[in-house]
N, C-alpha and C positions, 0 to 999 in steps of 0.2 A: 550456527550458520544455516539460512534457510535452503533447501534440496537445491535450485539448479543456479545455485553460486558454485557448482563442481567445474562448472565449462567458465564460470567467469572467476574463476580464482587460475587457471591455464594462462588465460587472455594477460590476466593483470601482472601473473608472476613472467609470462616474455615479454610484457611492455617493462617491467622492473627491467629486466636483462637486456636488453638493447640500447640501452642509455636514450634512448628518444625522449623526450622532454612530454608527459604527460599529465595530466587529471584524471584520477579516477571518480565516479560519481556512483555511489552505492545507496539509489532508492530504496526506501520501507515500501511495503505493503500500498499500490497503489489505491488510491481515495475513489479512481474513475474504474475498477473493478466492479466499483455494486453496478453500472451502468447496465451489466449484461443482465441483471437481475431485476429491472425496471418492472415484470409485468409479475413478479413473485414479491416487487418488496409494496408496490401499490396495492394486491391485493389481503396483504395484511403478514407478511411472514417475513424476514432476516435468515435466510437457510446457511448463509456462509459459514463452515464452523471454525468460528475462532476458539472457542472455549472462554475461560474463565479470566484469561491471563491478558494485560496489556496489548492490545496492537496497535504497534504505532502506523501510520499512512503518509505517503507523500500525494500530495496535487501534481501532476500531470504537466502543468503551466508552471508550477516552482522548478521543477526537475528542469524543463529548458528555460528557465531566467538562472539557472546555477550554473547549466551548462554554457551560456551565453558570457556568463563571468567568466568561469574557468577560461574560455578561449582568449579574454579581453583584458585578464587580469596575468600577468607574467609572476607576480607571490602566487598563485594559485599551480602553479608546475611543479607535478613529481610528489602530490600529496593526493590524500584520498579523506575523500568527506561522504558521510552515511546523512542521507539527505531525510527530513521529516517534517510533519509538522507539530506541535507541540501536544496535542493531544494525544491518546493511543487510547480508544473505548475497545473494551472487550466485546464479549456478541453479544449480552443481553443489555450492553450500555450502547452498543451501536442501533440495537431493535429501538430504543426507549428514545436516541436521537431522531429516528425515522418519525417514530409514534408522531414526538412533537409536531416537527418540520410538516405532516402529511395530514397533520389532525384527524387522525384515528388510527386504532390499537395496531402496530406491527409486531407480531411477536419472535422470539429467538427460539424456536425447536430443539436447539442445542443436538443438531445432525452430527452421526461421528462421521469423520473424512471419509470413511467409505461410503455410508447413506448419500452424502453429498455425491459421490463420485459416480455412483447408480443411477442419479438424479441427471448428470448431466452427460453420460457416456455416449449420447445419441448426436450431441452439439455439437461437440469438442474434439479432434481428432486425440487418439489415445496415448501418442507420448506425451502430451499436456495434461490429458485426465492423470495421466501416471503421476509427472511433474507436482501436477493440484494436489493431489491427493497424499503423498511425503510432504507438501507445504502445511496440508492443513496437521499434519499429525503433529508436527511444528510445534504450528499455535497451537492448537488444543494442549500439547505440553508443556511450552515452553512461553506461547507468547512471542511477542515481538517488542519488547519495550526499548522509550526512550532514555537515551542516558544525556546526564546534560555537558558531558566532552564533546559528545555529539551536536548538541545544537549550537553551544560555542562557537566550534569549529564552521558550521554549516554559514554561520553569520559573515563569512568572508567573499563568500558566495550569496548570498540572501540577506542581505545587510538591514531590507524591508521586512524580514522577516518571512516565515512561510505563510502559507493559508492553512486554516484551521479546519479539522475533517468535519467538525461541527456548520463551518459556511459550506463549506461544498455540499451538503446534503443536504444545507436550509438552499444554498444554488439550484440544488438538482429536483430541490421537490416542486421549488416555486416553477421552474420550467416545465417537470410532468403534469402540473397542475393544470398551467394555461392550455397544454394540449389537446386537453378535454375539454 
């Protein structure tokens, strides 16, 4: 369970108990994260540290085409779908996707969640850096990987399928590109 699923495992178990008729949607790792990282991943670096292990990612725009189901689909009441998209690059396959996409070398430093948290305590108010910082020791341990009950499931909801963290970052380079 990644850190601040504490407050949304509350949420979910008094929506169980109230008999309300509900969806739960439980996003991976979002894809539009590196967005904040735009002027560290263009000048050649991946600082995020996932470590070694799978992470899986959801797009932003999948999460409300799921949620836009779940409200419009009545079989979708009173379950819970772990939403993703079919990929999950670790940090130094997430650096090597950038590389491609940006055409020239981004590397993965491989920061442990504290160096990252150093890195950004100045941005970020500090129950987030806290939050970040239990996430990353996560991945760095554990990863985030997909399971395929998981994407099964998700297909009730995403019937098109999800987008792949590979397009959103050939998406996001081609867009940093033209900026210049």
């Amino acid at each position: 369970m990644v850190p601040h699923a504490g407050g949304k495992f509350a949420i979910e178990t008094a929506l169980r108990a109230s008999g309300i008729a509900h969806t739960i949607l439980r996003p991976t790792y979002f894809a539009q994260n590196d967005l904040v990282q735009k002027d560290v991943i263009t000048a050649g670096a991946y600082t995020t540290p996932l470590g070694p292990h799978p992470v899986a990612r959801i797009d932003i725009r999948d999460v409300a085409l799921a949620a836009a189901s779940a409200l419009l689909d009545i079989r979708a009441k009173n379950e819970v779908f772990l939403l993703s998209s079919l990929d999950a690059p670790n940090g130094n396959e997430t650096a090597a996707l950038w590389s491609i996409a940006l055409g020239h070398a981004v590397i993965y430093p491989d920061l442990t969640p504290e160096e990252f948290a150093n890195s950004i305590e100045t941005i970020v108010p500090p129950w987030l850096n806290f939050d970040l910082l239990i996430m990353h020791r996560w991945f760095k341990t554990n990863g985030h990987p997909i399971h395929q009950e998981d994407l099964e499931a998700q297909a009730a909801l995403l019937p098109q399928g999800p987008r792949s963290y590979r397009s959103f970052v050939e998406e996001t380079a081609n867009t940093w590109q033209s900026e210049t």
